[in-house]
C-alpha positions as CSV (number, residue, x, y, z in Angstrom):
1,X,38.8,14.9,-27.4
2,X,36.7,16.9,-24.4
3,X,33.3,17.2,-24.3
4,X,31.5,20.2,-23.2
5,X,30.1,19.0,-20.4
6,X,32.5,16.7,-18.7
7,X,32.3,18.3,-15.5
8,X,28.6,17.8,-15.0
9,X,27.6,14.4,-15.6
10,X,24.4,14.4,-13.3
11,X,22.8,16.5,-15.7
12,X,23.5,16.1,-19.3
13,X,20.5,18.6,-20.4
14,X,21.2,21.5,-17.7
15,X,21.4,23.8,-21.1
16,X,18.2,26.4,-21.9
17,X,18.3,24.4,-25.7
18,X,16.7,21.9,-24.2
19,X,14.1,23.4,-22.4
20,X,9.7,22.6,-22.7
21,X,7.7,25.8,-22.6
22,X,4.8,25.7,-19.9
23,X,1.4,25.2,-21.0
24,X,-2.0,24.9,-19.6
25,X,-2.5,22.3,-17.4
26,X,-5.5,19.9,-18.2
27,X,-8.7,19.5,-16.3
28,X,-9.1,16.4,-14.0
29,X,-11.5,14.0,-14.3
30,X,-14.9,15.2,-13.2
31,X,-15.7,12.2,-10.7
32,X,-15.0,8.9,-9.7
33,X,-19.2,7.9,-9.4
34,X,-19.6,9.5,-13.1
35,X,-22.1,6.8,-15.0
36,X,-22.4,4.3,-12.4
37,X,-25.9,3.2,-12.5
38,X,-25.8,0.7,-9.3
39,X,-25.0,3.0,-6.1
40,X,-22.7,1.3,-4.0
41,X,-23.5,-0.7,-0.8
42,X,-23.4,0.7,2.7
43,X,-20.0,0.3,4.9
44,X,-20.9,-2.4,7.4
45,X,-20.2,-1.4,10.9
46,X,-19.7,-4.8,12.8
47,X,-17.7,-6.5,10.1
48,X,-16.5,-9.3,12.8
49,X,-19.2,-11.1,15.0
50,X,-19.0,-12.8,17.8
51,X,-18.3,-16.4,16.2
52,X,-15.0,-15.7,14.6
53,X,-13.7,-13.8,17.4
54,X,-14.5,-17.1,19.8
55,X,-12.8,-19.4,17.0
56,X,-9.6,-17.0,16.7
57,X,-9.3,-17.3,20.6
58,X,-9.3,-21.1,20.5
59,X,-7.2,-21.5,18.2
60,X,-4.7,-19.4,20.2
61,X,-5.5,-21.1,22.9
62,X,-4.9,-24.2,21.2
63,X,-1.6,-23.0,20.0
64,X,-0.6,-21.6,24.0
65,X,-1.0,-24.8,25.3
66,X,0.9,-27.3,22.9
67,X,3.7,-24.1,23.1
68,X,3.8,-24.9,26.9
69,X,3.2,-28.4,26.7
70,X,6.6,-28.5,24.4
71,X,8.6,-26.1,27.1
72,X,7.4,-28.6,30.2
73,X,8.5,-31.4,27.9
74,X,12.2,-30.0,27.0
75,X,12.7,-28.8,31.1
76,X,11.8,-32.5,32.1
């Protein structure tokens, strides 16, 4: 037995029998605020301060010196 479409595997349903007729596209939703009754809070513009940047750079600094502690240790 041969099928009628042997040759085109990729696409089973390349026929016009199989095909949907276009139809109106439906509207989008009208906005993304719509019945929000608390408005939203300002952006902050200085999220980080100057505390967490000083406790980021000792901790690498921390981490820089046991990393050179260990490579003075191994050339010995």
């Amino acid at each position: 037995m041969s099928t009628p479409h042997a040759g085109n595997r990729s696409a089973p349903y390349s026929g016009t029998e199989h095909k949907v007729p276009p139809t109106e596209t439906p509207p989008a939703e009208s906005s993304t605020t719509e019945g929000i009754s608390v408005p939203e809070r300002p952006e902050l513009h200085n999220a980080w301060g100057f505390a967490p940047l000083v406790l980021i750079l000792g901790v690498v600094a921390i981490f820089l010196a046991g990393v050179i502690a260990m490579i003075v240790a191994l050339s010995s």
